[in-house]
KOLDOVO-785969 format. One line per 8 residues: number of its first residue (from 0); their letters; for each residue x, y, z of N, C-alpha, C. Coordinates in steps of 0.2 Angstrom, whole numbers. Each point is the difference from the previous one (the first is absolute). Layout:
KOLDOVO-785969
NUM> a> X,Y,Z,X,Y,Z,X,Y,Z | ... .
This chain:
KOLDOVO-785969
0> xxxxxxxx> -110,-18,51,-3,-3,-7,6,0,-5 | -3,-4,-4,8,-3,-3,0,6,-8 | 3,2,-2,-1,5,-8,4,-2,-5 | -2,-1,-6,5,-4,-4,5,5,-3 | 0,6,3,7,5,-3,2,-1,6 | 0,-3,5,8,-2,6,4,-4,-4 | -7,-6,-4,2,-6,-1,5,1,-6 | -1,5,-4,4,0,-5,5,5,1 .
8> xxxxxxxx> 5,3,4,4,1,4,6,-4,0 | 6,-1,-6,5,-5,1,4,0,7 | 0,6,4,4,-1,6,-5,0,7 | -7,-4,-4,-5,-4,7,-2,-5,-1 | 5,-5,-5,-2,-6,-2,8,-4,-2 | -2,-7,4,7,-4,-1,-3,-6,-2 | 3,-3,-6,-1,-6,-3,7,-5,0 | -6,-5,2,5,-4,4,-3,-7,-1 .
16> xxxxxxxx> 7,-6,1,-4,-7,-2,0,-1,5 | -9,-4,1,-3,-1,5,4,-5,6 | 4,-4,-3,3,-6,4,7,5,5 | 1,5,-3,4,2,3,-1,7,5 | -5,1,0,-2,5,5,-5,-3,5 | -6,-6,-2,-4,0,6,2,-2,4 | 6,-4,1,2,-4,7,4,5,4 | 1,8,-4,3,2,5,-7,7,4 .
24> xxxxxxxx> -5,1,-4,-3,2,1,-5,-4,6 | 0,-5,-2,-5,-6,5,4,1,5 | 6,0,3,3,0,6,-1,6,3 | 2,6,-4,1,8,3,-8,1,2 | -6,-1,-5,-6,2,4,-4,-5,3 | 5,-6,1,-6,-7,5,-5,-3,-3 | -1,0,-6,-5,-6,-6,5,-4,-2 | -1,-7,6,6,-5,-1,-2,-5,-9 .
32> xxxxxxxx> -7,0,-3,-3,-1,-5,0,5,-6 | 4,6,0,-4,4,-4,3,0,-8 | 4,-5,0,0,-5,-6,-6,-2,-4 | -1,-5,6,-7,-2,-1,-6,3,-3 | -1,6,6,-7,3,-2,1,5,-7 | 6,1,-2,1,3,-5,-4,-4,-6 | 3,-6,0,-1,-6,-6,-9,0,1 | -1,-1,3,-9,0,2,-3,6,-4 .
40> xxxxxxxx> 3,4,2,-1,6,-3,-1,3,-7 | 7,-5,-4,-2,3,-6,-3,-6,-4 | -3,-7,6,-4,-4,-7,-7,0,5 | 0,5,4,-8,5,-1,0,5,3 | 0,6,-6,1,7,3,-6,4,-1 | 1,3,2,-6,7,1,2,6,0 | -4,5,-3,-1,6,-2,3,6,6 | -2,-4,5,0,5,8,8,-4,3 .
48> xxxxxxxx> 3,-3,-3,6,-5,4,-1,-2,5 | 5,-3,4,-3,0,7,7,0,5 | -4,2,7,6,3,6,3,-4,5 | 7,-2,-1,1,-4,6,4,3,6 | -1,0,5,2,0,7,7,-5,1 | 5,4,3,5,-2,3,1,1,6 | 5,-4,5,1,0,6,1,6,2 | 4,5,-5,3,5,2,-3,6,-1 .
56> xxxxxxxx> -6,0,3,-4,8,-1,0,1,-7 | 0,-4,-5,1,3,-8,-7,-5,-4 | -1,4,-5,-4,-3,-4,1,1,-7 | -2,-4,-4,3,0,-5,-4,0,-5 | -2,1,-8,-5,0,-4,3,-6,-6 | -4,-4,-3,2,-4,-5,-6,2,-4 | 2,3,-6,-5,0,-6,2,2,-9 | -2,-1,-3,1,-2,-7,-1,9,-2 .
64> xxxxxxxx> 6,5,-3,-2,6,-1,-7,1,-5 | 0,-5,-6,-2,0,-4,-8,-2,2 | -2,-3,2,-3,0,2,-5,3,4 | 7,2,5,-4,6,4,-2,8,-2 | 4,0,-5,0,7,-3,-5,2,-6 | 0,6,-3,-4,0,-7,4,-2,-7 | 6,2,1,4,2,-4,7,-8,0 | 2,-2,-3,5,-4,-1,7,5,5 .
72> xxxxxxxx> 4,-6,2,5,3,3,7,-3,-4 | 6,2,1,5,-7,-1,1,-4,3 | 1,-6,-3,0,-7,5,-5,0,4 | -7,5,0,-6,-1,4,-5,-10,-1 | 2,-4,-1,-2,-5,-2,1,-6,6 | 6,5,2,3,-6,7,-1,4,5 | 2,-4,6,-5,1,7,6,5,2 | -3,5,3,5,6,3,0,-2,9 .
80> xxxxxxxx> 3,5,1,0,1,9,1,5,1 | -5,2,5,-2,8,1,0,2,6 | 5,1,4,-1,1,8,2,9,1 | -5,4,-3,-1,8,-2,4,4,-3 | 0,5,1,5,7,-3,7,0,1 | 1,-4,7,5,2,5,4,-4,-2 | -2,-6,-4,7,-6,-1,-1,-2,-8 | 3,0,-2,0,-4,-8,-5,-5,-2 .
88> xxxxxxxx> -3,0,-5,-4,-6,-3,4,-6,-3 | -1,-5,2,4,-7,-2,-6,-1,-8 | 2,0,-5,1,-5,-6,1,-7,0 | -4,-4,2,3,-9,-3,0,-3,-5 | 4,-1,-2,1,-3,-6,4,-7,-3 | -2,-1,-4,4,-10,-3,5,2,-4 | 6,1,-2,2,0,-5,-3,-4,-5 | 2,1,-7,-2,-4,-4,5,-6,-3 .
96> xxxxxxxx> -5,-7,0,6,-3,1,5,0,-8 | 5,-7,-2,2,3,-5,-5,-3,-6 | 1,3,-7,-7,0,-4,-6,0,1 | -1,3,6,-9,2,1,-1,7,-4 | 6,4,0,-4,7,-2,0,-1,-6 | 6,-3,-4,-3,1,-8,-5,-8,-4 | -2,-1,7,-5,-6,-4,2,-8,-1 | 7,0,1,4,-5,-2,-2,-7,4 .
């Protein structure tokens, strides 16, 4: 069961740009799409996330902290990756492009 005091744990959480970790992630646990179903994911998500199964005996959690939780997290707003206690939580994230953050 997932707890949001693991969640909030800076050395059980890596944040990372998405383009740069799922293709290697996709290969190591065999979700040759999990690019894909990531993107599906965050233009419709849900409360409970959802589980995908890899080739390789591994499964994986895609879900929005913030929503799953009661409490706001950091960067809880984008889609995590939660494959348990035993391996780090992936953070996805966009950078911002240039003038998006101050409105420009």
């Amino acid at each position: 069961m997932m707890n949001i005091s693991w969640f909030q744990d800076p050395e059980h959480v890596v944040y990372c740009k998405e383009e740069e970790v799922l293709p290697r992630l996709a290969r190591e646990l065999g979700i040759t799409d999990l690019a894909e179903r990531v993107e599906a994911f965050r233009q419709a998500p849900n409360p409970e996330g959802v589980n995908l199964k890899g080739k390789k005996r591994t499964t994986l959690k895609l879900f929005i902290p913030n929503l799953s939780f009661s409490r706001p997290l950091d960067m809880g707003e984008n889609v995590w990756i939660y494959m348990g206690e035993l391996c780090p939580a992936y953070c996805l994230y966009t950078p911002w492009e240039e003038g998006e953050r101050t409105g420009e």
